[in-house]
C-alpha positions as CSV (number, residue, x, y, z in Angstrom):
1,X,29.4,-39.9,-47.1
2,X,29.7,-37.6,-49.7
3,X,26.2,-35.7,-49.6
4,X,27.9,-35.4,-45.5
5,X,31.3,-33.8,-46.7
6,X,29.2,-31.3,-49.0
7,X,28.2,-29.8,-45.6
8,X,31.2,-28.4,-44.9
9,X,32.7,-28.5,-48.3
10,X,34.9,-25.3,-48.3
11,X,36.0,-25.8,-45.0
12,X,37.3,-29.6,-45.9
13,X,39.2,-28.3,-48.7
14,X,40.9,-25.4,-46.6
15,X,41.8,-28.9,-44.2
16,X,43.1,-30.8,-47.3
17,X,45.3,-27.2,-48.0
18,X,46.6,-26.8,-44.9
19,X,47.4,-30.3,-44.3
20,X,50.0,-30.5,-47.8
21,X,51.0,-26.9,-46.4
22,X,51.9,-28.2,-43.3
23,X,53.8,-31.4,-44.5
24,X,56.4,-29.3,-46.0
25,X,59.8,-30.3,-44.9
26,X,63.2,-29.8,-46.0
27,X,63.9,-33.6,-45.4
28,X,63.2,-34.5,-48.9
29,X,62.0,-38.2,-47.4
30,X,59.8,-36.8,-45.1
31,X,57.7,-35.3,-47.5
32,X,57.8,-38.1,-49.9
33,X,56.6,-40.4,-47.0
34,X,54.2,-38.2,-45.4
35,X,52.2,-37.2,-49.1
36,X,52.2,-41.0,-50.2
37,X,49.8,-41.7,-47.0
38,X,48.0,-38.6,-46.9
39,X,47.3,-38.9,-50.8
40,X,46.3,-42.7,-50.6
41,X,43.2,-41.0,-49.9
42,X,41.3,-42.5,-46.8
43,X,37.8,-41.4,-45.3
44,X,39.4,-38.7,-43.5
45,X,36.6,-39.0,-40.9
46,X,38.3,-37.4,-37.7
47,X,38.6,-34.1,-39.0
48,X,35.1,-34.2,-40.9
49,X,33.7,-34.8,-37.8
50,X,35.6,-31.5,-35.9
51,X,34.3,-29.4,-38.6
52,X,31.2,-30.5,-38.2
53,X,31.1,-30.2,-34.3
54,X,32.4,-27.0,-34.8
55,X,29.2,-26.1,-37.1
56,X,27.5,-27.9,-34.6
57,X,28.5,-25.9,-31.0
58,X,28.9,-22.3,-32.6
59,X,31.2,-20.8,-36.0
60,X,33.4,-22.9,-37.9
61,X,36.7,-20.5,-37.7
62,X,40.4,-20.5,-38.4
63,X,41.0,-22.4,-35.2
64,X,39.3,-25.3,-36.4
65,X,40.5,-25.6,-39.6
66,X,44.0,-25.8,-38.0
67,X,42.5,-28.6,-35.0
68,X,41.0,-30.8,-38.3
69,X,44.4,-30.8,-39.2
70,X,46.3,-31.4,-36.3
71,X,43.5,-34.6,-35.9
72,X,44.5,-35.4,-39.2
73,X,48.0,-35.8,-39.0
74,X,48.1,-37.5,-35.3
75,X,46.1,-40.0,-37.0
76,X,48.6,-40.5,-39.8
77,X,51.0,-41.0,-37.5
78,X,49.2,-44.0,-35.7
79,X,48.7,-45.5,-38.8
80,X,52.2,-45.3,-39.7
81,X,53.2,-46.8,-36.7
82,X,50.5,-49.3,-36.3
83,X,51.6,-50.9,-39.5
84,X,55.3,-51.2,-38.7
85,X,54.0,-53.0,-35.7
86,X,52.0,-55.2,-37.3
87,X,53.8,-55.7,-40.3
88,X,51.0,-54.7,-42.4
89,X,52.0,-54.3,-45.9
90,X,48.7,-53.2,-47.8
91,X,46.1,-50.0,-46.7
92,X,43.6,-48.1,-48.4
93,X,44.7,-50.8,-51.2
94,X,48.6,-49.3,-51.9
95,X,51.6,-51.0,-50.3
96,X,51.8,-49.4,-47.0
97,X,54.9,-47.0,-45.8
98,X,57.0,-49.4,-44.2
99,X,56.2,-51.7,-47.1
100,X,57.4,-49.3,-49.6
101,X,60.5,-47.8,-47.4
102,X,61.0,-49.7,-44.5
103,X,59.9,-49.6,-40.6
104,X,62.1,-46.9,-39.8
105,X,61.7,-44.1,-41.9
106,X,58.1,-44.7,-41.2
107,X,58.4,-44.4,-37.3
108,X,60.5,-41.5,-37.8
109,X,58.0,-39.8,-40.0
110,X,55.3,-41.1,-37.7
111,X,57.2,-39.1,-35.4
112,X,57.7,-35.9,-37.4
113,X,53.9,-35.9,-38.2
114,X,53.0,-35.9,-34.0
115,X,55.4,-33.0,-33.8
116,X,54.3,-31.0,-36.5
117,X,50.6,-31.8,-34.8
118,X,51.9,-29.9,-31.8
119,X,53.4,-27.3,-33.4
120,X,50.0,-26.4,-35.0
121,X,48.6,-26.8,-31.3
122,X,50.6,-24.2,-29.7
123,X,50.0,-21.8,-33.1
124,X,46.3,-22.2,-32.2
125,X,47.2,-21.4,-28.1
126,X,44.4,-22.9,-26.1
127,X,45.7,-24.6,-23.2
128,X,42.2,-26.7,-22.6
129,X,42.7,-27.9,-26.1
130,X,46.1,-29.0,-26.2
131,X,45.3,-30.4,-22.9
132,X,43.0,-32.4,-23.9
133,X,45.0,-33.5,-27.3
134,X,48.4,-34.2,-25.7
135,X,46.1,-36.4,-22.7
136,X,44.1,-37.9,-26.0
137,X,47.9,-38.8,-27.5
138,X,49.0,-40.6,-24.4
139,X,45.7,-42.3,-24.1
140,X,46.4,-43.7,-27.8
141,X,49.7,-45.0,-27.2
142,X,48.8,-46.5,-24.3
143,X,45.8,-49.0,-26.2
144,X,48.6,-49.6,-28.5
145,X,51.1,-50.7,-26.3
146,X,47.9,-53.0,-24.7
147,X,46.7,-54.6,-27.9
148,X,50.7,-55.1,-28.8
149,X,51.1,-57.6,-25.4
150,X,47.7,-59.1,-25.8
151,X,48.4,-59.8,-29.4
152,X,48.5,-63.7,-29.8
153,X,46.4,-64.3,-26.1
154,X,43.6,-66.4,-26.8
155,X,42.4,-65.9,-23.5
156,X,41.9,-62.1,-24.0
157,X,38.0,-61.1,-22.7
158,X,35.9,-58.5,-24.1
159,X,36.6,-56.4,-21.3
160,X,40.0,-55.7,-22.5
161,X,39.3,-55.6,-26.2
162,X,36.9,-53.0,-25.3
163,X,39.4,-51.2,-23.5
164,X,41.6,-51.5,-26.1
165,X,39.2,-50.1,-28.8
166,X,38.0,-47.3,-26.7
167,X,41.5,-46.4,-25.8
168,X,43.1,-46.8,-29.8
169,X,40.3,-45.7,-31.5
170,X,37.4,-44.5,-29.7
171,X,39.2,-41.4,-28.0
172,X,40.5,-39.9,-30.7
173,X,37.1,-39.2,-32.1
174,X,36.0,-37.9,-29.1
175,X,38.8,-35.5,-28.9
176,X,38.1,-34.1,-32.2
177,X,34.6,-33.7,-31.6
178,X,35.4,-32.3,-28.2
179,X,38.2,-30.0,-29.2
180,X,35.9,-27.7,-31.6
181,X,33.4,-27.0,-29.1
182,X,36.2,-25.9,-26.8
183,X,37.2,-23.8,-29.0
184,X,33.7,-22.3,-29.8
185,X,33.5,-21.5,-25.9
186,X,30.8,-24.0,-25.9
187,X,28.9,-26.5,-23.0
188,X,28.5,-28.9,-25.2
189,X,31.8,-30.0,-25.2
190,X,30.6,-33.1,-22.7
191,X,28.0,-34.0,-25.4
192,X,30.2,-34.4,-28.2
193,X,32.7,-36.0,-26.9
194,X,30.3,-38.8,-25.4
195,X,28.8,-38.1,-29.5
196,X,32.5,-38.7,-30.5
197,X,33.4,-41.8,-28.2
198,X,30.6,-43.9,-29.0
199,X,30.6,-43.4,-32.6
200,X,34.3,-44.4,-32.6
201,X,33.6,-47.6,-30.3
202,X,31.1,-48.2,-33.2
203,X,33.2,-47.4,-36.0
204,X,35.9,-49.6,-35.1
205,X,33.1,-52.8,-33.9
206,X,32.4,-52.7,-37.6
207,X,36.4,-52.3,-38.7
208,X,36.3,-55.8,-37.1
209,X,33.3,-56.9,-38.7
210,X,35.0,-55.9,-42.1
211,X,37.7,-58.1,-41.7
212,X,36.1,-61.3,-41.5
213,X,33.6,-60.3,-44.5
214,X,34.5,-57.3,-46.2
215,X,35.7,-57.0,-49.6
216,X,39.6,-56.0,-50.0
217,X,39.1,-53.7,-53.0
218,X,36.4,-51.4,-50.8
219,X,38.3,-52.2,-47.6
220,X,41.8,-51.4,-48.9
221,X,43.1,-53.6,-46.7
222,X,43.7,-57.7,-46.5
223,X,40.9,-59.9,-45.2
224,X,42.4,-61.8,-42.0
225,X,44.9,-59.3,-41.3
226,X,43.8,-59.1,-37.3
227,X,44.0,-62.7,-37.2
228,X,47.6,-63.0,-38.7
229,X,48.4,-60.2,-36.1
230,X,47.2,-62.4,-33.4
231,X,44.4,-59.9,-32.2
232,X,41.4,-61.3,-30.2
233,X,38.6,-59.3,-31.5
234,X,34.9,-59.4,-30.4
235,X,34.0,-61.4,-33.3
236,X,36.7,-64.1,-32.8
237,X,36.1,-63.9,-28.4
238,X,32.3,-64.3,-28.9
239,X,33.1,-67.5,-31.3
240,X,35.1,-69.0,-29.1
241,X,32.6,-68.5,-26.3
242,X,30.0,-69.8,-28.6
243,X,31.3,-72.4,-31.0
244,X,32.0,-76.1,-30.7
245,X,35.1,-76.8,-28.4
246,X,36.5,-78.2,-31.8
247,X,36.3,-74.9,-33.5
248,X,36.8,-72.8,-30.1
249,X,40.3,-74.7,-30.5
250,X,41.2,-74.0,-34.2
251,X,40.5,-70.4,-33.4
252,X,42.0,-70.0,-30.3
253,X,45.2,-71.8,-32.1
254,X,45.3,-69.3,-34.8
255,X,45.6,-66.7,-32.7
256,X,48.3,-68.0,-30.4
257,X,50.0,-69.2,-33.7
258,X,49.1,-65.4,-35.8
259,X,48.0,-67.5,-38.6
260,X,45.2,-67.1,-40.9
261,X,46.3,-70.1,-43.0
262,X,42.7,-71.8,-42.1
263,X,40.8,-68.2,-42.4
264,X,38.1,-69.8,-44.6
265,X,37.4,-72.2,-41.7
266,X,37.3,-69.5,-39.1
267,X,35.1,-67.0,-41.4
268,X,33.2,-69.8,-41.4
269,X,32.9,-70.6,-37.7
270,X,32.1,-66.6,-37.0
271,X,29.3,-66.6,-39.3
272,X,27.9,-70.0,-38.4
273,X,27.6,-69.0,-34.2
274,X,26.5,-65.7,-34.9
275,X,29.4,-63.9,-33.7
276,X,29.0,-61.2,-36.9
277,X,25.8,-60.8,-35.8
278,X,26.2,-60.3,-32.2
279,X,29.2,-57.8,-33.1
280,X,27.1,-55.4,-35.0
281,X,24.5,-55.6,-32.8
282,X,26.8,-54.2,-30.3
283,X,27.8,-51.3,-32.8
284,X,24.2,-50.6,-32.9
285,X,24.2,-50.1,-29.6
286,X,27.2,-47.7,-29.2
287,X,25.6,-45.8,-32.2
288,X,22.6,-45.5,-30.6
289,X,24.3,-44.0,-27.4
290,X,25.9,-42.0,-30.0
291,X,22.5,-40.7,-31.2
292,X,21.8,-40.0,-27.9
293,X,24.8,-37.8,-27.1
294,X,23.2,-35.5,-30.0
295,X,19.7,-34.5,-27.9
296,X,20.5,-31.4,-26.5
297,X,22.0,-29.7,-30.1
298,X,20.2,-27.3,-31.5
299,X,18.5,-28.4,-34.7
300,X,21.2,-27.7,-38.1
301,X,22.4,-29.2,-40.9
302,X,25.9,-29.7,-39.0
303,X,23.4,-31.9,-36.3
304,X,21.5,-33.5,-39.3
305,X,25.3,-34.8,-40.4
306,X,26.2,-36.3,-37.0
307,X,23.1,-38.0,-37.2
308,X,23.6,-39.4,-40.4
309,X,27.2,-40.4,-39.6
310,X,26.1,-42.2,-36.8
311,X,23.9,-44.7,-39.2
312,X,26.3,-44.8,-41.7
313,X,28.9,-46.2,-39.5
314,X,26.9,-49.2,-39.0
315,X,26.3,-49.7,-42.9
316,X,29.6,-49.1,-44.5
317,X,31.4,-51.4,-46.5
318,X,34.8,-49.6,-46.3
């Protein structure tokens, strides 16, 4: 990732400026909330990838500095929400928000966060782009109120958890690869954002990998947090599909219940049928679509980094 970042080094630092510029409040919680989660650190992948789509369709300006941000910081807020909802208490390895201050000064600086991100869309003044962000922001609430009523149905199909990625997840990288070829003027706009939506269905394929078999001090977060949240994941839909009828049971009872107190059994049970497996093969084939988004770019280092992110999201650990 790094040897990536170092392609649009002094443009990611500008981002990281404007971002504590930007956070400034005279609400002294505000600020103490909204630094804590922008300074746990984090991949801060969303933006990376509008600089580099910028790079990519035309000139990296001032516009797109400001557009990283604004990604940036409706991101934020979706974490700061998701966790109150799922009573999450650990990311990016620190106590989250809520866990340090409570649910609701971390909806309400949630909140302040998406307004801020608006703010910063009307100073940049492109009405395709804010169209575009404030459709993306509906879009993101809307996977969020679906995974919230599907959480603890065992009888949840792919077909919705896709829906439910692509909608949570998927479209907000597509917006910020999208949004920096809009504001370059550019055609490829379609590209990228097909770039952007498949990487993101990939990204978050492996997220759900990760949580049946990644490490907690690379992850940041606990292993078996989806399945005490009750959520039916591809791993956990293709087991039950697959397993014995025994352990299609203790699965599907462990959602309905959101408990993870037999997680070693189920960790078992998803690496025994090949559900693992089957669920990064899956990411390697949204990557791969990802890949193909990418043909009709012009050869750059900015094109060489989209590449490369497409790979590594299938062979990250965190």
């Amino acid at each position: 990732m790094q040897h990536i970042r170092e392609v649009v080094a002094t443009e990611f630092d500008a981002v990281n400026s404007l971002i504590l510029e930007q956070l400034h409040s005279d609400v002294g919680l505000v600020e103490n909330i909204g630094h804590y989660i922008i300074d746990a650190g984090g991949k801060r992948l969303r933006p990376l990838l509008s600089l580099l789509c910028a790079g990519a369709s035309g000139e990296i300006g001032a516009r797109h500095i400001q557009l990283a941000t604004v990604i940036e910081f409706i991101h934020t807020a979706t974490l700061l929400h998701d966790d109150v909802v799922d009573f999450s208490t650990l990311r990016r390895g620190l106590p989250t928000a809520n866990a340090k201050w409570g649910s609701a000064p971390s909806v309400l600086v949630g909140d302040f966060l998406y307004s801020r991100a608006f703010q910063m869309l009307v100073t940049i003044g492109d009405m395709p782009l804010m169209g575009l962000l404030s459709d993306t922001t509906n879009t993101v609430a809307e996977g969020e109120v679906l995974q919230l009523v599907r959480a603890g149905n065992a009888d949840a199909d792919a077909d919705t958890y896709f829906n439910v990625i692509q909608n949570k997840t998927a479209v907000l990288f597509a917006a910020a690869c999208s949004g920096a070829a809009l504001l370059n003027n550019s055609d490829l706009s379609g590209s990228l954002y097909d770039y952007g939506m498949n990487l993101g269905m990939a990204f978050q394929l492996i997220d759900d990998v990760l949580d049946y078999e990644g490490d907690p001090a690379e992850t940041g977060k606990n292993i078996g947090d989806d399945l005490n949240e009750g959520k039916a994941t591809l791993p956990l839909i293709y087991a039950m599909e697959n397993a014995s009828p025994a352990e299609s049971d203790l699965i599907r009872h462990a959602i309905t219940a959101k408990d993870a107190s037999n997680l070693k059994d189920v960790v078992r049970i998803v690496q025994a049928c090949g559900a693992l497996d089957y669920t990064r093969k899956t990411a390697a084939e949204y990557s791969g679509d990802a890949l193909s988004a990418l043909i009709s770019l012009r050869a750059s280092k900015y094109h060489q980094a989209l590449l490369d992110l497409s790979k590594l999201a299938l062979t990250r650990t965190k």
